[in-house]
Biopython code that builds the backbone (N, CA, C, O; Angstrom):
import numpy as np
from Bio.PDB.StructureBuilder import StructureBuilder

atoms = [
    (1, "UNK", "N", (-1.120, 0.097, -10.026)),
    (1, "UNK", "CA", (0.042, -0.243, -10.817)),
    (1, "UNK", "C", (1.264, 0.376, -10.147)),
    (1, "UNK", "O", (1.412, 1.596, -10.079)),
    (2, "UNK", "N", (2.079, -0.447, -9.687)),
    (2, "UNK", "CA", (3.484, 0.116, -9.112)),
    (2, "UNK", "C", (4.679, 1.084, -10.219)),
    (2, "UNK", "O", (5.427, 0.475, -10.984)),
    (3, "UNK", "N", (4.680, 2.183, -10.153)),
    (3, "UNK", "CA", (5.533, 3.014, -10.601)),
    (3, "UNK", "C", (6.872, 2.692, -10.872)),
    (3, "UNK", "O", (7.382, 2.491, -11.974)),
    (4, "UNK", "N", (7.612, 2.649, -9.287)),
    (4, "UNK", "CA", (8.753, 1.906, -9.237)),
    (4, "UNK", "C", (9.071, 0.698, -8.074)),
    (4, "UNK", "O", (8.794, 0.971, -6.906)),
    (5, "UNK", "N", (9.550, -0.402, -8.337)),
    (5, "UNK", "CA", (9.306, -1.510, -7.799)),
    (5, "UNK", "C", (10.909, -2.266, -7.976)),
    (5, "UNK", "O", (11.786, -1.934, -8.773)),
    (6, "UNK", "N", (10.954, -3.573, -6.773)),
    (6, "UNK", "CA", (12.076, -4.474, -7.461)),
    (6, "UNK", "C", (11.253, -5.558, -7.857)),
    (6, "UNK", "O", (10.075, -5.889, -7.721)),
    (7, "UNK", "N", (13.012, -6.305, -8.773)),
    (7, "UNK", "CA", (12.258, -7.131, -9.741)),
    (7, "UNK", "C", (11.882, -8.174, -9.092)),
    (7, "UNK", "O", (12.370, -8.170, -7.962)),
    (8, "UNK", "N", (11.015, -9.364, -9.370)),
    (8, "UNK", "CA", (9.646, -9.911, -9.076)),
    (8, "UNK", "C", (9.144, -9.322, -7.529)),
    (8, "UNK", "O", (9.015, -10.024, -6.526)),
    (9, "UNK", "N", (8.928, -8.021, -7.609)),
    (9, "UNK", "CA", (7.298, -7.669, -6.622)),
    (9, "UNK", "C", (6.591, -6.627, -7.346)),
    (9, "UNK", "O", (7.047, -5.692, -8.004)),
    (10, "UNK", "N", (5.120, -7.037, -7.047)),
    (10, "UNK", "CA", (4.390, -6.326, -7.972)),
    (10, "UNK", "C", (3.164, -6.033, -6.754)),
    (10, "UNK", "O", (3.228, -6.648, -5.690)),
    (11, "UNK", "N", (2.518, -5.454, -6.910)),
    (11, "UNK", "CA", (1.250, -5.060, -6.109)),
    (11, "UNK", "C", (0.088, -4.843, -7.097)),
    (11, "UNK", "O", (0.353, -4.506, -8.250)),
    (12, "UNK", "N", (-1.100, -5.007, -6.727)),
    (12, "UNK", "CA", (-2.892, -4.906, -7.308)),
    (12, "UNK", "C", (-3.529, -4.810, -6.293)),
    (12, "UNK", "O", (-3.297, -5.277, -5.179)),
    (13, "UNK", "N", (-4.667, -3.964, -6.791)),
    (13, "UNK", "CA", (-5.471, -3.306, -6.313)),
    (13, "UNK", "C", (-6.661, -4.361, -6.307)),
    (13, "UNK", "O", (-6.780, -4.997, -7.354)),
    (14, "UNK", "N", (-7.580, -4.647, -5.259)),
    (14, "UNK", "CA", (-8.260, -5.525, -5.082)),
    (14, "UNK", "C", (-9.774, -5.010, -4.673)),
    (14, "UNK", "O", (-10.710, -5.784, -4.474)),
    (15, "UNK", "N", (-9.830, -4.029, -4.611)),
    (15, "UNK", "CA", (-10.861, -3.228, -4.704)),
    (15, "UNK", "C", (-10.608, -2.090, -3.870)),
    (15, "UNK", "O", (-9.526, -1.880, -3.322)),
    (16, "UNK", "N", (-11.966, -1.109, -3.753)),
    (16, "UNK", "CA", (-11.818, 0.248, -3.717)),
    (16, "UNK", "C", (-10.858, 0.434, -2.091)),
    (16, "UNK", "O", (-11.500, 0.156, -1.078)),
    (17, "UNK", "N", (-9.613, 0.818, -1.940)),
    (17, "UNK", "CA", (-8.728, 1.498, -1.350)),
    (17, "UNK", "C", (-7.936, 0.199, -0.963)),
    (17, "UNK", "O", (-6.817, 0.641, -0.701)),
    (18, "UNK", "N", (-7.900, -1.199, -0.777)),
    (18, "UNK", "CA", (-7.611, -2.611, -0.963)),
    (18, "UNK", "C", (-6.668, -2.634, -2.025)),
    (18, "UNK", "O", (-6.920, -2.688, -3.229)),
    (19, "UNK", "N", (-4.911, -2.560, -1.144)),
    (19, "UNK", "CA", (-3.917, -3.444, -2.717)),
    (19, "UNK", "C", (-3.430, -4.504, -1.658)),
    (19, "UNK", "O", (-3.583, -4.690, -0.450)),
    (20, "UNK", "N", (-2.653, -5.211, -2.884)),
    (20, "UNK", "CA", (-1.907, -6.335, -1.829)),
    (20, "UNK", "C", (-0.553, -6.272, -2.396)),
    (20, "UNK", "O", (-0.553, -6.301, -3.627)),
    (21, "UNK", "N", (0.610, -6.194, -1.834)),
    (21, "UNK", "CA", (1.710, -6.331, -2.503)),
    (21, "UNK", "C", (2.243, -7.695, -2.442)),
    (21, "UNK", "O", (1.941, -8.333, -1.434)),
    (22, "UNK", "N", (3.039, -8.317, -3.398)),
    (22, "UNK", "CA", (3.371, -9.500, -3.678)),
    (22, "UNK", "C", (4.752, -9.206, -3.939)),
    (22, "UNK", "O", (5.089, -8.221, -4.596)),
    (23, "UNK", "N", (5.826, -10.298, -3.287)),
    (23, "UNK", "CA", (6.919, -10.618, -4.013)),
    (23, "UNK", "C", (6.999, -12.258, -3.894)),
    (23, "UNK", "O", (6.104, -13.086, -3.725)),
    (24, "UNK", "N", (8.755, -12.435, -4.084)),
    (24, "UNK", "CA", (8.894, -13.996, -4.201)),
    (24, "UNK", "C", (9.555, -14.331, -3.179)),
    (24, "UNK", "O", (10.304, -15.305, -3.246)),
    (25, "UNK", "N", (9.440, -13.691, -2.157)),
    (25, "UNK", "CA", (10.579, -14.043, -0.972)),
    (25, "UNK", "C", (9.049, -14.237, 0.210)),
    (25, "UNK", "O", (7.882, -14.086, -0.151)),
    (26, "UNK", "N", (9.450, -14.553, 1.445)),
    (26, "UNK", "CA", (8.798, -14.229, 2.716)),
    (26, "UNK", "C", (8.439, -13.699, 2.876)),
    (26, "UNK", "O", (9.595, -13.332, 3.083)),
    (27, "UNK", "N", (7.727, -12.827, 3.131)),
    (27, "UNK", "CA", (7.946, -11.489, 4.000)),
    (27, "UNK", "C", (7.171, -11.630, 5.918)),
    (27, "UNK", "O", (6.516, -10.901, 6.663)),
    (28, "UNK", "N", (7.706, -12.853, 5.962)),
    (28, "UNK", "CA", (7.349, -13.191, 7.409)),
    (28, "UNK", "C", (8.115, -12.404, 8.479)),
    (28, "UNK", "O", (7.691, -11.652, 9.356)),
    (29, "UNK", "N", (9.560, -12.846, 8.114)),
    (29, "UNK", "CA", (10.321, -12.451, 8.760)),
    (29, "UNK", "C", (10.710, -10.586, 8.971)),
    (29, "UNK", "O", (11.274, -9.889, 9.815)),
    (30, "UNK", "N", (10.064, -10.394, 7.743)),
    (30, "UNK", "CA", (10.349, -8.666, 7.388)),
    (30, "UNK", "C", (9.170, -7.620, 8.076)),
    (30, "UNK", "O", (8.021, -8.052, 8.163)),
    (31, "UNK", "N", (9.462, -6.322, 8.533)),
    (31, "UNK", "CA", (8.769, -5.589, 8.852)),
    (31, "UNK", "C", (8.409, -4.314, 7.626)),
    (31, "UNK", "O", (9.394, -3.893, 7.019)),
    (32, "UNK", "N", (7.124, -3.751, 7.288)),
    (32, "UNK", "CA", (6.764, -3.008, 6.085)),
    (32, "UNK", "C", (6.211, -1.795, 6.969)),
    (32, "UNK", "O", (5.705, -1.597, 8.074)),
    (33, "UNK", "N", (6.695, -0.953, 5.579)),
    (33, "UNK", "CA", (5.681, 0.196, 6.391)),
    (33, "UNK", "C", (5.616, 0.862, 5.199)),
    (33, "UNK", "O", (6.515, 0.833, 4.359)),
    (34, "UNK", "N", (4.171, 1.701, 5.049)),
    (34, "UNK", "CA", (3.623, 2.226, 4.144)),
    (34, "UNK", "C", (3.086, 3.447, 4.654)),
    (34, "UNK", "O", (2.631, 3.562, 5.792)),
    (35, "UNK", "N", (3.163, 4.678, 3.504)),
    (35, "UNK", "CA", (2.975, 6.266, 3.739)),
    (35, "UNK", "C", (2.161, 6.643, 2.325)),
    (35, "UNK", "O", (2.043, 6.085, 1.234)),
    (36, "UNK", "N", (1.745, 7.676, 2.819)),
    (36, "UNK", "CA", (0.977, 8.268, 1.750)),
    (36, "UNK", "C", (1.632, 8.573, 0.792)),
    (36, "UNK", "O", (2.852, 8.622, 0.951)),
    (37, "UNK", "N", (1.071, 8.878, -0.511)),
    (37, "UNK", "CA", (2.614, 9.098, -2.016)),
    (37, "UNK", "C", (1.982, 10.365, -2.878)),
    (37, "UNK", "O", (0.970, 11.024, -2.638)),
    (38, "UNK", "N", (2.656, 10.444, -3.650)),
    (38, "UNK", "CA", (2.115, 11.575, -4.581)),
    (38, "UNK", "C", (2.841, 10.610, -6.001)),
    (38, "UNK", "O", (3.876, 9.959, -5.857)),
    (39, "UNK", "N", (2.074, 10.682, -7.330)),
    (39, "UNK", "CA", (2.678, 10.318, -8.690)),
    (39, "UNK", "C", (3.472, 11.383, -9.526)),
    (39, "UNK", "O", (3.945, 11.093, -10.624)),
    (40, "UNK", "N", (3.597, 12.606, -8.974)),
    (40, "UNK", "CA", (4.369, 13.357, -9.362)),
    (40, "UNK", "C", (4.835, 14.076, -8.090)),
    (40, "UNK", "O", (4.836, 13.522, -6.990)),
    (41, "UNK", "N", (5.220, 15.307, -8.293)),
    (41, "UNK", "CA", (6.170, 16.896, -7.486)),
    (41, "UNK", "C", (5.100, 17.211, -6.400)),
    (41, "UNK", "O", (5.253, 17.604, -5.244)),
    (42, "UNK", "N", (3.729, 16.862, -7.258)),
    (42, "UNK", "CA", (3.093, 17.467, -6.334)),
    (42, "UNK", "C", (2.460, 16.822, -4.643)),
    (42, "UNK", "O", (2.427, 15.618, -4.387)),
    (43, "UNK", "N", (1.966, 18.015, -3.571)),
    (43, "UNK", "CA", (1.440, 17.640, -2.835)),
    (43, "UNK", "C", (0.272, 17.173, -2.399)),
    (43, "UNK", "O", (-0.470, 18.023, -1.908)),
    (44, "UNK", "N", (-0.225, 15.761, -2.442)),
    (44, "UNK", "CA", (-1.365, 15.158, -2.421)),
    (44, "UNK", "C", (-2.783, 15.997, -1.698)),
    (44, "UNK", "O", (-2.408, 16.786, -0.831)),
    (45, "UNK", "N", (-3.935, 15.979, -1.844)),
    (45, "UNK", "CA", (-4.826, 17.268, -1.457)),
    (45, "UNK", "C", (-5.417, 16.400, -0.900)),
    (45, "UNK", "O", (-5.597, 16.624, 0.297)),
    (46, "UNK", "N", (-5.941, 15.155, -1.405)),
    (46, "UNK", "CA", (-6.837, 14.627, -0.320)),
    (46, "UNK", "C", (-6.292, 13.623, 1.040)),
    (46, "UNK", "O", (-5.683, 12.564, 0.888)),
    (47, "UNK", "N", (-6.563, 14.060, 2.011)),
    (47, "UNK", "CA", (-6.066, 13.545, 3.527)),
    (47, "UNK", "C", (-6.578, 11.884, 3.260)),
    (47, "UNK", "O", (-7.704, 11.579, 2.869)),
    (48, "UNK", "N", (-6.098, 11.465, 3.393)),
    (48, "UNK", "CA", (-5.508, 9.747, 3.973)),
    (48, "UNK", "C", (-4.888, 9.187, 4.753)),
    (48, "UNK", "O", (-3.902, 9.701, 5.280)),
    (49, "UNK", "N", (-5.305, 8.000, 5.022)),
    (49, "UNK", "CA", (-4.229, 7.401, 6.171)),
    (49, "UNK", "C", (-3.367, 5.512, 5.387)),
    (49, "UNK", "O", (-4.061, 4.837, 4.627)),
    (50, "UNK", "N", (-2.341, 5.173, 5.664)),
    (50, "UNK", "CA", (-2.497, 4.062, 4.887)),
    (50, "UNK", "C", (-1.823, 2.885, 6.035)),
    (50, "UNK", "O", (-0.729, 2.913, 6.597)),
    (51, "UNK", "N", (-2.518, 2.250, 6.094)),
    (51, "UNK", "CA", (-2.428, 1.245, 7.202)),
    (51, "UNK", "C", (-1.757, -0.618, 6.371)),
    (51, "UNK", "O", (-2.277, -1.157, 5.394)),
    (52, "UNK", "N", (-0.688, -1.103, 7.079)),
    (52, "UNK", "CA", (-0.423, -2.542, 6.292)),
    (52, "UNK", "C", (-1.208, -3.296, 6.910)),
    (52, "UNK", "O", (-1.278, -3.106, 8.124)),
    (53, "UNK", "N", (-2.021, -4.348, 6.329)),
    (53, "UNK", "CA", (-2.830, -5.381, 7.046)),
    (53, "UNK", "C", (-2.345, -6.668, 6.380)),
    (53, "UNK", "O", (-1.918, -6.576, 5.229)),
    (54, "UNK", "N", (-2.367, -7.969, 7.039)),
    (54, "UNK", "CA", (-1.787, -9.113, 6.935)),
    (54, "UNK", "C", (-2.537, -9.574, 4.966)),
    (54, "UNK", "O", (-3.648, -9.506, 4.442)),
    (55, "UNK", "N", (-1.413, -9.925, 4.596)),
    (55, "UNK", "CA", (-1.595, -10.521, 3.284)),
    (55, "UNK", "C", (-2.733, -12.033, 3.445)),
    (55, "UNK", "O", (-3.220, -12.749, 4.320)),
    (56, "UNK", "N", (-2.718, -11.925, 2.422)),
    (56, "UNK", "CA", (-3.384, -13.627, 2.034)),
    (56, "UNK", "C", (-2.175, -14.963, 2.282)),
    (56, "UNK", "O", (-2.452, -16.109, 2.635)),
    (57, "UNK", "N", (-1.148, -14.552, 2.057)),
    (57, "UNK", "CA", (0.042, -15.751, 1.464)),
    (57, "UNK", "C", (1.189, -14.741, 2.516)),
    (57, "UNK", "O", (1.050, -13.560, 2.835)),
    (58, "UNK", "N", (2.109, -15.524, 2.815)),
    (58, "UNK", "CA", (2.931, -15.482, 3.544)),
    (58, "UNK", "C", (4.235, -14.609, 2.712)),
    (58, "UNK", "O", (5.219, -14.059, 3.206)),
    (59, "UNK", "N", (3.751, -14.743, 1.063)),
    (59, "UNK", "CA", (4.519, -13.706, 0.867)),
    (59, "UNK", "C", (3.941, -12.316, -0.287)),
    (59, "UNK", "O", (4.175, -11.985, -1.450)),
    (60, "UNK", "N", (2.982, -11.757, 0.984)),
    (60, "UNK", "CA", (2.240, -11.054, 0.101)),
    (60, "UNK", "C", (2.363, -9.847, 1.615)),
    (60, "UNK", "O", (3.052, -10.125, 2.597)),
    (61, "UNK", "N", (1.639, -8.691, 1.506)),
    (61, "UNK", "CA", (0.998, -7.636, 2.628)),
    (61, "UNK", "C", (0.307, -6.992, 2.278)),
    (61, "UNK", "O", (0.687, -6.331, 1.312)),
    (62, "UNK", "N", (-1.207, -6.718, 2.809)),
    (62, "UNK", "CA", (-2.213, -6.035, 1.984)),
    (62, "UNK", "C", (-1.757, -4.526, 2.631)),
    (62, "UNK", "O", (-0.949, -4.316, 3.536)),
    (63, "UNK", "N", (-2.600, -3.504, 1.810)),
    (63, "UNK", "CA", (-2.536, -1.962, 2.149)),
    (63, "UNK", "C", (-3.792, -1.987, 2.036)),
    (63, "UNK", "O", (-4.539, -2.704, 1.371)),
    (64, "UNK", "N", (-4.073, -0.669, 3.138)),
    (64, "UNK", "CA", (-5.491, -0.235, 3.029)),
    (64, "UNK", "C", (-5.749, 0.960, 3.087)),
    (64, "UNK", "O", (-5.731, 1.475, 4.206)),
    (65, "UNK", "N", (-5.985, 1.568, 2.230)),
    (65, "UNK", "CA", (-6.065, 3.449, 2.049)),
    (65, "UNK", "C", (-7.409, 3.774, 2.585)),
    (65, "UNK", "O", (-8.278, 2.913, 2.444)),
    (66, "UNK", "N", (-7.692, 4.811, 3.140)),
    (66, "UNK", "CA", (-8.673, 5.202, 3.580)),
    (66, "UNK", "C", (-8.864, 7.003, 3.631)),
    (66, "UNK", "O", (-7.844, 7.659, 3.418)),
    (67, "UNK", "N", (-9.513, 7.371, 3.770)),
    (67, "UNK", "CA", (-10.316, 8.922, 4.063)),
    (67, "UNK", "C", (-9.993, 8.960, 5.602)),
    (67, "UNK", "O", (-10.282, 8.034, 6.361)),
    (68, "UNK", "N", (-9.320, 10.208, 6.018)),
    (68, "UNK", "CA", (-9.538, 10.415, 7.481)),
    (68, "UNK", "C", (-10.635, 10.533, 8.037)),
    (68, "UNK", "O", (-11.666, 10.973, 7.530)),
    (69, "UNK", "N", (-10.437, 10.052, 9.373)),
    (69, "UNK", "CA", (-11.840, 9.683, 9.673)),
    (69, "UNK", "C", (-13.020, 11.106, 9.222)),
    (69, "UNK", "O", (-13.945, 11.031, 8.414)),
    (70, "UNK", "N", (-12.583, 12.393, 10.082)),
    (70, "UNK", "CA", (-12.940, 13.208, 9.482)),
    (70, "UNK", "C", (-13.556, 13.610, 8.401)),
    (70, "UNK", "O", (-14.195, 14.660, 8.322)),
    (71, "UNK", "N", (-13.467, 13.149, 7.895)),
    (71, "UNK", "CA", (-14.037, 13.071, 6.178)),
    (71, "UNK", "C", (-14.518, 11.678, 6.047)),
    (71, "UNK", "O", (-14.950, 11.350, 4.942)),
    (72, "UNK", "N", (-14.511, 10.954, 6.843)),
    (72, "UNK", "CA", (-15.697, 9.369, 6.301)),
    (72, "UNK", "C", (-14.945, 8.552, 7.121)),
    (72, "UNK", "O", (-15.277, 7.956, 8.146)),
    (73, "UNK", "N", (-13.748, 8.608, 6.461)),
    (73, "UNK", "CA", (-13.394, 6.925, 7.363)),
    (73, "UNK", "C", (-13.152, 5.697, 5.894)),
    (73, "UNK", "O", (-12.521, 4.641, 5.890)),
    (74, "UNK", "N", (-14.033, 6.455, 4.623)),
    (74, "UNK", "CA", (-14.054, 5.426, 3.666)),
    (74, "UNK", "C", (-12.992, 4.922, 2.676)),
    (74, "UNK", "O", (-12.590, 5.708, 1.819)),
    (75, "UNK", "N", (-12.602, 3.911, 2.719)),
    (75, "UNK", "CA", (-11.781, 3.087, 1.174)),
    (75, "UNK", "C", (-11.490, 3.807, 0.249)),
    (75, "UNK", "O", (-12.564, 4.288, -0.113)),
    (76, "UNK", "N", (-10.533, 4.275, -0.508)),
    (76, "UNK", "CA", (-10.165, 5.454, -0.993)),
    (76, "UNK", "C", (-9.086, 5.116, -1.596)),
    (76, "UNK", "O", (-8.139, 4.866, -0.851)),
    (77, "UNK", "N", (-8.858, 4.993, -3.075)),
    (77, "UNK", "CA", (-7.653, 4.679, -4.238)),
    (77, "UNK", "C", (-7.011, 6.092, -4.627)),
    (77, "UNK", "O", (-7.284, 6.935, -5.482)),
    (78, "UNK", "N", (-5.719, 5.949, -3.301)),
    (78, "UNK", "CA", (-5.026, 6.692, -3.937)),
    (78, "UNK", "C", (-3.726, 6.397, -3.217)),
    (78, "UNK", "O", (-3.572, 5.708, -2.209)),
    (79, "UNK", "N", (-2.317, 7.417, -4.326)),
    (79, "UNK", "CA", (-1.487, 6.597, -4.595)),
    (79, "UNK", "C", (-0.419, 6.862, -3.054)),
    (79, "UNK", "O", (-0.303, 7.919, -2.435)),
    (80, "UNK", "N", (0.214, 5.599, -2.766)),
    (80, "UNK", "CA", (1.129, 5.506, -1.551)),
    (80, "UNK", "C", (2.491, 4.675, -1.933)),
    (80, "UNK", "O", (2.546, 4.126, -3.034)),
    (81, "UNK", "N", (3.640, 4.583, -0.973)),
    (81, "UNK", "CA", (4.617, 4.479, -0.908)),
    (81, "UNK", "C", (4.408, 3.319, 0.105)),
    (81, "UNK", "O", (3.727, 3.471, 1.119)),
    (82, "UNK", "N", (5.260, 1.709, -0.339)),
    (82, "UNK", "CA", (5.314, 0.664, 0.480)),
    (82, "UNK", "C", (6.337, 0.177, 0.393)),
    (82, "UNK", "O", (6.809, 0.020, -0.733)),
    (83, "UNK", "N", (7.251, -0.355, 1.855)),
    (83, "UNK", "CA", (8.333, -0.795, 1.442)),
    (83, "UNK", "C", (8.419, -2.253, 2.793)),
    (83, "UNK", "O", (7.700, -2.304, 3.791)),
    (84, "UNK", "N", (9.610, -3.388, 2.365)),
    (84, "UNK", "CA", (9.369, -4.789, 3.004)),
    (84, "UNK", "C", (11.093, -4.434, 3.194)),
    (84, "UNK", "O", (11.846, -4.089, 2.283)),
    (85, "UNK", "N", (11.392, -4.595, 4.387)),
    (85, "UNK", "CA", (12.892, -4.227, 5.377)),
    (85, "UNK", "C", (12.914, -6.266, 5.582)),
    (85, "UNK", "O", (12.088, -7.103, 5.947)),
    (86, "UNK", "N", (13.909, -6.287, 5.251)),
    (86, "UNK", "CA", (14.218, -8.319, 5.955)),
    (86, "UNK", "C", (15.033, -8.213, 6.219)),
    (86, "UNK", "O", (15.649, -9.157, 6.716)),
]
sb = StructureBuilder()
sb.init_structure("model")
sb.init_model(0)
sb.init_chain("A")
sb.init_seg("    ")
for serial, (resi, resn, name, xyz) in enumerate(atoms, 1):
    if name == "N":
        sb.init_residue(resn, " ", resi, " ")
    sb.init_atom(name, np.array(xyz, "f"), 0.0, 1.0, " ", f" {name:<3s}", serial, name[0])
structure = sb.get_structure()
């Protein structure tokens, strides 16, 4: 569930460490980049990496959270920061 967002883009979670963000524009033309987040002050404890991978729809971009490799490598729901530059 997106915290804070503009109006019509929304993002869901599509399974375990799998979101896709959605708006109503392109985002062909735009470059995204996504970082690890915290939901409050605090500093996140578990290590992640968050990588953008190509959406379904031309105006969508999936995220993919993961465990450093170090620790697995595995799919991992937790919370990050995504943003679409056009």
């Amino acid at each position: 569930m997106a915290a804070r967002h503009s109006k019509h883009t929304s993002s869901h979670n599509t399974g375990t460490g799998q979101y896709v963000m959605v708006t109503h524009h392109s985002l062909a033309a735009c470059a995204e980049v996504a970082t690890r987040g915290s939901v409050n002050t605090s500093v996140p404890y578990t290590p992640t990496t968050v990588e953008i991978t190509p959406g379904p729809e031309s105006n969508t971009v999936g995220i993919q959270v993961r465990d450093l490799l170090f620790f697995g490598g595995n799919p991992d729901n937790q919370s990050f920061h995504v943003a679409a530059v056009c």
